[in-house]
PyMOL Python script that loads the backbone (N, CA, C, O; Angstrom):
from pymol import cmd

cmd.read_pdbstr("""\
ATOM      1  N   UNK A   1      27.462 -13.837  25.421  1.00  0.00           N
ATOM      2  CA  UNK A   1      26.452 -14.655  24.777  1.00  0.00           C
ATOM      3  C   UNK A   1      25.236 -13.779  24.479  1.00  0.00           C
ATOM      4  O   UNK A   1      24.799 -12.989  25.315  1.00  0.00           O
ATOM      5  N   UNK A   2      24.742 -13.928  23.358  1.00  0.00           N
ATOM      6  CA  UNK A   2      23.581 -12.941  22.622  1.00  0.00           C
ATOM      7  C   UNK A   2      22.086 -13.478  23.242  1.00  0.00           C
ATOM      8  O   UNK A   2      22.042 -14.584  23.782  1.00  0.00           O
ATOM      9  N   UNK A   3      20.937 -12.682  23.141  1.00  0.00           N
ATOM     10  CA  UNK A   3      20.112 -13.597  23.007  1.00  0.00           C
ATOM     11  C   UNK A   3      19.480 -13.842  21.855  1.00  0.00           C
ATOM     12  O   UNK A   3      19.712 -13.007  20.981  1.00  0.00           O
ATOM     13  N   UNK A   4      18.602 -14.903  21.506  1.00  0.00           N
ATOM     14  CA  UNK A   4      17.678 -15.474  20.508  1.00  0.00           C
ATOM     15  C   UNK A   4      16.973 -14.838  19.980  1.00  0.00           C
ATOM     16  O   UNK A   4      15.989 -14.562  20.667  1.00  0.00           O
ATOM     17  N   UNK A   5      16.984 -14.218  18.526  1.00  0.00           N
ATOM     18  CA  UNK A   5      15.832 -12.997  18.203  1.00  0.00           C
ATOM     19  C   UNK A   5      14.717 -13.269  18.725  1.00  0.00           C
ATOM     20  O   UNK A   5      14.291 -12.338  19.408  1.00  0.00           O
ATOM     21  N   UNK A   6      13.719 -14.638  18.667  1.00  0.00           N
ATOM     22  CA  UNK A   6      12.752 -14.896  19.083  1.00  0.00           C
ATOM     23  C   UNK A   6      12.316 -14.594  20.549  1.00  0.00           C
ATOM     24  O   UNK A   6      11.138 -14.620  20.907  1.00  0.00           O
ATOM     25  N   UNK A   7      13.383 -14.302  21.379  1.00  0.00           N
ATOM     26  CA  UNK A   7      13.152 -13.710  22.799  1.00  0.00           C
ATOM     27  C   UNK A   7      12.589 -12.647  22.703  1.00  0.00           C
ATOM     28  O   UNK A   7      12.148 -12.205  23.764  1.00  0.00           O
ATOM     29  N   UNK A   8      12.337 -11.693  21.269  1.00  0.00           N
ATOM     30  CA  UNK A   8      12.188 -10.139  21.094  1.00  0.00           C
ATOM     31  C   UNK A   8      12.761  -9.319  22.232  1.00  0.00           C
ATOM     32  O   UNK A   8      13.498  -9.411  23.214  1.00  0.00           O
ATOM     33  N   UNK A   9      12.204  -8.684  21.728  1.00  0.00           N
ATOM     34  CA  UNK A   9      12.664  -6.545  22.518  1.00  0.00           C
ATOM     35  C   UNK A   9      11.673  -6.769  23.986  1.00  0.00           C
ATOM     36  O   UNK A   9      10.630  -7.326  24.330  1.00  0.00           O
ATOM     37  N   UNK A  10      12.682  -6.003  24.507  1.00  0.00           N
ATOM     38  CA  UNK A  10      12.036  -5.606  26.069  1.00  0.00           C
ATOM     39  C   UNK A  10      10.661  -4.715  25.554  1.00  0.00           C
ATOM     40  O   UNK A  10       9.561  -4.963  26.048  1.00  0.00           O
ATOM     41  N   UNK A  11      10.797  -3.898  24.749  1.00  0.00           N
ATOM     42  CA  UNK A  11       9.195  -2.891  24.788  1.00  0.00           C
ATOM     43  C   UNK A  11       8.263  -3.893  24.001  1.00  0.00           C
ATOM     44  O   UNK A  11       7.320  -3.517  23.304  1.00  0.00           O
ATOM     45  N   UNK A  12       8.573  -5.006  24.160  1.00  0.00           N
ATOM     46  CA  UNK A  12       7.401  -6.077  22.947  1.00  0.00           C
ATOM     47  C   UNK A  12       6.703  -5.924  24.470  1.00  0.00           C
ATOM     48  O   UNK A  12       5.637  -5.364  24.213  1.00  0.00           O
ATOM     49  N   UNK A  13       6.760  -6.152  26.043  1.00  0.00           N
ATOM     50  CA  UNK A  13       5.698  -6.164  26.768  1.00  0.00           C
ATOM     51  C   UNK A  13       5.227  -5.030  27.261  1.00  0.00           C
ATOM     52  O   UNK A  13       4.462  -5.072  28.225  1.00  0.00           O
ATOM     53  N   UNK A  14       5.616  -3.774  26.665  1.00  0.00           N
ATOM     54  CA  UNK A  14       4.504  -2.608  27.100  1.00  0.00           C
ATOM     55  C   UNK A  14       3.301  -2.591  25.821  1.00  0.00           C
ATOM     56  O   UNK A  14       2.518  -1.641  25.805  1.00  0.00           O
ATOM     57  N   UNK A  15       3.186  -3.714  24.722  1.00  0.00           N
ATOM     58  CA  UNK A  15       2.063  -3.283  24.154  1.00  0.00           C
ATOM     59  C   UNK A  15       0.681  -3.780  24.588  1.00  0.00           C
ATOM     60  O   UNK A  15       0.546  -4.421  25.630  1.00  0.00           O
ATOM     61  N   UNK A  16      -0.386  -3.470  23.751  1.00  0.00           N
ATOM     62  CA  UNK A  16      -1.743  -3.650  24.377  1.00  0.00           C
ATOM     63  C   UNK A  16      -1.576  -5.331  24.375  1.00  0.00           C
ATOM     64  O   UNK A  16      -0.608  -5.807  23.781  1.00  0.00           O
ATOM     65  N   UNK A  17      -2.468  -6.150  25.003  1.00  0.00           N
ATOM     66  CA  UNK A  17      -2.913  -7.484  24.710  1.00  0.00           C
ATOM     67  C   UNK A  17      -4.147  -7.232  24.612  1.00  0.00           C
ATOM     68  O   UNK A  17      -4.877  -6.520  25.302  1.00  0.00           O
ATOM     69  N   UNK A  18      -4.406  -8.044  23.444  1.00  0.00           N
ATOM     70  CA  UNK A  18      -5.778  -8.766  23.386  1.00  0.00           C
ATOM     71  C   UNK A  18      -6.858  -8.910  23.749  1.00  0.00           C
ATOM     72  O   UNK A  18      -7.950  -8.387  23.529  1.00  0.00           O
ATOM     73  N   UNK A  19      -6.170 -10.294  24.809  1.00  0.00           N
ATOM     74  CA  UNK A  19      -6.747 -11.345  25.661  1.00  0.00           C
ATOM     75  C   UNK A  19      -6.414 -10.414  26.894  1.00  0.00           C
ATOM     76  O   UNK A  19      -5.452  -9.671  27.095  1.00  0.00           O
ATOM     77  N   UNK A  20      -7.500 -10.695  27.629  1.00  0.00           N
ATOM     78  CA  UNK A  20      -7.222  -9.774  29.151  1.00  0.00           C
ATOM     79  C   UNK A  20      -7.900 -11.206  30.034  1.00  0.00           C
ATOM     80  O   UNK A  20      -8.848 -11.928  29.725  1.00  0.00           O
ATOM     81  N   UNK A  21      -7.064 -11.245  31.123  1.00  0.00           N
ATOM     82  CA  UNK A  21      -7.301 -12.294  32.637  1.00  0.00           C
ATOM     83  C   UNK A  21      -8.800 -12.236  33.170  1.00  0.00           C
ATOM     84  O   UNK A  21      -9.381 -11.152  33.212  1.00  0.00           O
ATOM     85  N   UNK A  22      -9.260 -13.111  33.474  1.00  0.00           N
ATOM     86  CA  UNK A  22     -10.461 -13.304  34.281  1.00  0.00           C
ATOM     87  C   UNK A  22     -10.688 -11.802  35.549  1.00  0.00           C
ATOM     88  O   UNK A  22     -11.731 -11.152  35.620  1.00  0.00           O
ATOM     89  N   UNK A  23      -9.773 -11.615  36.183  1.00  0.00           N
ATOM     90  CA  UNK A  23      -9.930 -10.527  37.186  1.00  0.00           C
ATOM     91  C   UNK A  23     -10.292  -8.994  36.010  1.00  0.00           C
ATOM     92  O   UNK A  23     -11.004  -7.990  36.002  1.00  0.00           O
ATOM     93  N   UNK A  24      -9.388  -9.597  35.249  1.00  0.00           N
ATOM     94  CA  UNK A  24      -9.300  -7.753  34.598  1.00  0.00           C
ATOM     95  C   UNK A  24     -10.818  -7.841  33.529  1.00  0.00           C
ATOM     96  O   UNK A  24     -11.297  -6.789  33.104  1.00  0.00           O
ATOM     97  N   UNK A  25     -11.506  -9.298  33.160  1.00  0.00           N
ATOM     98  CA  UNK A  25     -12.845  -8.794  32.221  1.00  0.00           C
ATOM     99  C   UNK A  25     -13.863  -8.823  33.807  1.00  0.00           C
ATOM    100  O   UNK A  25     -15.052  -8.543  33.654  1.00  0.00           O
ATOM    101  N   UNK A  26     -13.547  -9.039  34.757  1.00  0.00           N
ATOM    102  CA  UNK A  26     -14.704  -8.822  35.493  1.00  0.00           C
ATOM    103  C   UNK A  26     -14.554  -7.383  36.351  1.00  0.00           C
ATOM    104  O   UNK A  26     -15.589  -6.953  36.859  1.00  0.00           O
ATOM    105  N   UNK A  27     -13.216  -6.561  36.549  1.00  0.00           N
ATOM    106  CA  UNK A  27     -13.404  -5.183  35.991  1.00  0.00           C
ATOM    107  C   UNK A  27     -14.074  -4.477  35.512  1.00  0.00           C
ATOM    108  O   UNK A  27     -14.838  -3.690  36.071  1.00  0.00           O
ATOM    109  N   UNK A  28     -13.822  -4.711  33.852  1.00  0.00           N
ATOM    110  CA  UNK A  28     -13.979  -4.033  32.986  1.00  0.00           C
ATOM    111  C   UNK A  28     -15.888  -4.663  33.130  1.00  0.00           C
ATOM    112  O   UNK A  28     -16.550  -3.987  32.343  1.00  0.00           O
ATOM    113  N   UNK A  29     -16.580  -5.457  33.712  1.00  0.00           N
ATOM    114  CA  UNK A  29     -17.715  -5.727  33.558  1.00  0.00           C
ATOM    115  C   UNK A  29     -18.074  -4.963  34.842  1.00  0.00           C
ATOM    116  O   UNK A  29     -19.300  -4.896  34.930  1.00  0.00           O
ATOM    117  N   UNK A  30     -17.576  -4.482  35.664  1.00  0.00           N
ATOM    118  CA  UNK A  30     -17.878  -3.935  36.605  1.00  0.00           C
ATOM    119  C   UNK A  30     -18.307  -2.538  35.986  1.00  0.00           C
ATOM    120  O   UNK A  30     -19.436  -2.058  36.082  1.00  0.00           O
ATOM    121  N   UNK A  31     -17.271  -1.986  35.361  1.00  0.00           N
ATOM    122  CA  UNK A  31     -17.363  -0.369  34.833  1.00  0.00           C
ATOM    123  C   UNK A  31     -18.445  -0.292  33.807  1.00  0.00           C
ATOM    124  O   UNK A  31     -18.840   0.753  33.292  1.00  0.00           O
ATOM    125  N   UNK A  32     -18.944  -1.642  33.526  1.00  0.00           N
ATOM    126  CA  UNK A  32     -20.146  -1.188  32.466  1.00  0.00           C
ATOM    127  C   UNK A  32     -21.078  -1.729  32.940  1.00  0.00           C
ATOM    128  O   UNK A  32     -21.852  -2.205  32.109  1.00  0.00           O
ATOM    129  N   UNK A  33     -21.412  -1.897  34.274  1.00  0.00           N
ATOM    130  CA  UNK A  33     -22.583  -2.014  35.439  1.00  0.00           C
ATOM    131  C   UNK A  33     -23.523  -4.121  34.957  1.00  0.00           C
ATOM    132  O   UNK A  33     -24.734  -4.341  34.993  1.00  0.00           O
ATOM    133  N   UNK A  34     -22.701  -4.908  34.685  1.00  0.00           N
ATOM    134  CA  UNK A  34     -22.800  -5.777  34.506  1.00  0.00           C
ATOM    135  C   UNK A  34     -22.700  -6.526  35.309  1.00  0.00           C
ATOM    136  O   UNK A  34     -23.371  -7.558  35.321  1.00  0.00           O
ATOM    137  N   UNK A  35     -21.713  -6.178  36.331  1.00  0.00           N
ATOM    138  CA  UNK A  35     -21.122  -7.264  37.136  1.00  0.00           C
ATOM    139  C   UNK A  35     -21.508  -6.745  38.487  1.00  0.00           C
ATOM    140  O   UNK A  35     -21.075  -5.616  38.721  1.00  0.00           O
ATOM    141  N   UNK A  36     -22.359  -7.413  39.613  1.00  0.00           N
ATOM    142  CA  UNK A  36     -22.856  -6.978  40.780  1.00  0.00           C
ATOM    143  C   UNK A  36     -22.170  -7.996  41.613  1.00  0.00           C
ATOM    144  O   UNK A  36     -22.529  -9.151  41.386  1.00  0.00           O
ATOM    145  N   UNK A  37     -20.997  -7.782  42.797  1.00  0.00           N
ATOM    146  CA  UNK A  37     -20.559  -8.713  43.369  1.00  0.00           C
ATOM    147  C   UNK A  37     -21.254  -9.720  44.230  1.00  0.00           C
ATOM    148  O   UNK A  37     -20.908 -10.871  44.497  1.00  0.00           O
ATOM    149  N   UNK A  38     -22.397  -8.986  44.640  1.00  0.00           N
ATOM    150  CA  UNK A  38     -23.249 -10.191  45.840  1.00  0.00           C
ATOM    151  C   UNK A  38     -24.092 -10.980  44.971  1.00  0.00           C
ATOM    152  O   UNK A  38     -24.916 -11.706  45.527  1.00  0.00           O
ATOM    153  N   UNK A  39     -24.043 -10.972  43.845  1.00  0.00           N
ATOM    154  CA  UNK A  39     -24.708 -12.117  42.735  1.00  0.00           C
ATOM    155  C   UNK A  39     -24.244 -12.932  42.139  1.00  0.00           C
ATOM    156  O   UNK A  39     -24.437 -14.138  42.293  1.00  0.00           O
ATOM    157  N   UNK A  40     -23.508 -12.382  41.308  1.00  0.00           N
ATOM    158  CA  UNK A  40     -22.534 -13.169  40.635  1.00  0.00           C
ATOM    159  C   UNK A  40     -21.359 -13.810  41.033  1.00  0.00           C
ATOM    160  O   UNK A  40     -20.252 -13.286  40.912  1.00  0.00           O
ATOM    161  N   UNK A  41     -21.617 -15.320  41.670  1.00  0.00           N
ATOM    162  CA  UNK A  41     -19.989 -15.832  41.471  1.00  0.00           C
ATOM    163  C   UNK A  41     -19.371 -16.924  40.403  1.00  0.00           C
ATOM    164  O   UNK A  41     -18.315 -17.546  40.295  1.00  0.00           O
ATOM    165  N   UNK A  42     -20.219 -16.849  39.903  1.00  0.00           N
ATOM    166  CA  UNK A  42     -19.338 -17.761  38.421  1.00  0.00           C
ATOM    167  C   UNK A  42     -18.422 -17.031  37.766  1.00  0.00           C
ATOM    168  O   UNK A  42     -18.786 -15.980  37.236  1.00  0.00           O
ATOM    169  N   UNK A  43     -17.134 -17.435  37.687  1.00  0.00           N
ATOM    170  CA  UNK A  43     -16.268 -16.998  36.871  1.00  0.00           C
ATOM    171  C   UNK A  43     -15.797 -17.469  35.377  1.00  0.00           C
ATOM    172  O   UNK A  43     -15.139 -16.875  34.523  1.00  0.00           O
ATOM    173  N   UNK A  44     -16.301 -18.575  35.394  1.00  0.00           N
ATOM    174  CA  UNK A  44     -16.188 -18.960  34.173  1.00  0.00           C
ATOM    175  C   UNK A  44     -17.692 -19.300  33.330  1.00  0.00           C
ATOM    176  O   UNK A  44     -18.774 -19.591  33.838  1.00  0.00           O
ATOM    177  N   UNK A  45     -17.339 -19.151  31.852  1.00  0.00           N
ATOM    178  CA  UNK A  45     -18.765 -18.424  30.848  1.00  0.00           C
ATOM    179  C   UNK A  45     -18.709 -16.837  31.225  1.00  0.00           C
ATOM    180  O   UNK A  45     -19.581 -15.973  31.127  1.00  0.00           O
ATOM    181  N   UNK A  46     -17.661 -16.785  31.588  1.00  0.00           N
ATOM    182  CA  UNK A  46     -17.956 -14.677  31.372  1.00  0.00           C
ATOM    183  C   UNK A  46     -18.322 -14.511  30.251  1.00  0.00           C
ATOM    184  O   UNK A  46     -18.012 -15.319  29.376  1.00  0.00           O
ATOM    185  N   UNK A  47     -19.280 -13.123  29.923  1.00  0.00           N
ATOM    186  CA  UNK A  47     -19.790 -12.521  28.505  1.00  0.00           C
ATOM    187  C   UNK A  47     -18.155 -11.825  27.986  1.00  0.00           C
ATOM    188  O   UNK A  47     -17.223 -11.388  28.661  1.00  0.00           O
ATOM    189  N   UNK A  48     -18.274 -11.917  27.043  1.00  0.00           N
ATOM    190  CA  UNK A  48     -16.816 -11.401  26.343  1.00  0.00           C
ATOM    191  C   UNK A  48     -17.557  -9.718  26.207  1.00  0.00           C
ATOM    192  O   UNK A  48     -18.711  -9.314  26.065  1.00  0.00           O
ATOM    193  N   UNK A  49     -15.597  -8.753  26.395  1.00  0.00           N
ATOM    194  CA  UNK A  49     -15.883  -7.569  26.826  1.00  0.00           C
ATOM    195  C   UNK A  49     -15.008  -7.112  25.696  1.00  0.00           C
ATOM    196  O   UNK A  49     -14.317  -7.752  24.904  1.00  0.00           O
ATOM    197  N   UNK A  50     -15.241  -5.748  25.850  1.00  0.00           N
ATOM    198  CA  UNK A  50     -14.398  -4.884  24.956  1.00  0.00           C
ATOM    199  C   UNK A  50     -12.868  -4.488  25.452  1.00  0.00           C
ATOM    200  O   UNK A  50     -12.579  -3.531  26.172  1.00  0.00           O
ATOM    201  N   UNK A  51     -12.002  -5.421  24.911  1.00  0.00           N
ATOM    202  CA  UNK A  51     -10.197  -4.958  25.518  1.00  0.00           C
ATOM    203  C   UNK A  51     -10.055  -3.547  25.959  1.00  0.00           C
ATOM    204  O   UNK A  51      -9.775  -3.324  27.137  1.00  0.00           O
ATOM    205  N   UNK A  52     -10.201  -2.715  25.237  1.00  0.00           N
ATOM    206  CA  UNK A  52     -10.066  -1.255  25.478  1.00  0.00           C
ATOM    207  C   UNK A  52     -10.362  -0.368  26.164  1.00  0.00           C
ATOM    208  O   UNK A  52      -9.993   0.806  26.141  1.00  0.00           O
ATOM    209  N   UNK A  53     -11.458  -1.204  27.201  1.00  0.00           N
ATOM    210  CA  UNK A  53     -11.865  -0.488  28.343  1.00  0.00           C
ATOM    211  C   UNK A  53     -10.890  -0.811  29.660  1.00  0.00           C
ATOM    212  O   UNK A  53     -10.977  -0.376  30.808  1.00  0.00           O
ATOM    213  N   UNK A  54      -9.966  -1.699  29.090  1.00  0.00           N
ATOM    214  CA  UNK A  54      -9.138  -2.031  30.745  1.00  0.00           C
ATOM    215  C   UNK A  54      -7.716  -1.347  30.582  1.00  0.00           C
ATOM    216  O   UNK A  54      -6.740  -1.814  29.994  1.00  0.00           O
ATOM    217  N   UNK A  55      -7.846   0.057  31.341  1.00  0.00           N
ATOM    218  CA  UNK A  55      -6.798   0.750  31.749  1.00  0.00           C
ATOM    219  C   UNK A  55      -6.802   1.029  32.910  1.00  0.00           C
ATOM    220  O   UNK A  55      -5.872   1.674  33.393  1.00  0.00           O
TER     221      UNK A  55
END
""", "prot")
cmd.dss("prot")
cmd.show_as("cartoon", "prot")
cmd.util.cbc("prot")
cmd.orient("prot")
């Protein structure tokens, strides 16, 4: 039994995304001195970040 083209290719999930998870923009807000942990605990209304900084 085949699968469904719409399942795509196994390397469709090594590409970049987008959209990055709540943990990974408060990261990436970490590395650009935004995010101070003993202050900030709201997680939601994060400032939107630049994708390309989360490697």
């Amino acid at each position: 039994m085949s699968r469904h083209p719409s399942y795509g290719k196994a390397s469709k999930t090594q590409q970049k995304r987008n959209v990055l998870k709540r943990f990974e923009r408060i990261d990436v807000l970490r590395k650009l001195g935004k995010w101070k942990d003993n202050e900030n605990k709201k997680v939601t209304g994060l400032p939107k970040t630049p994708s390309n900084l989360e490697s």
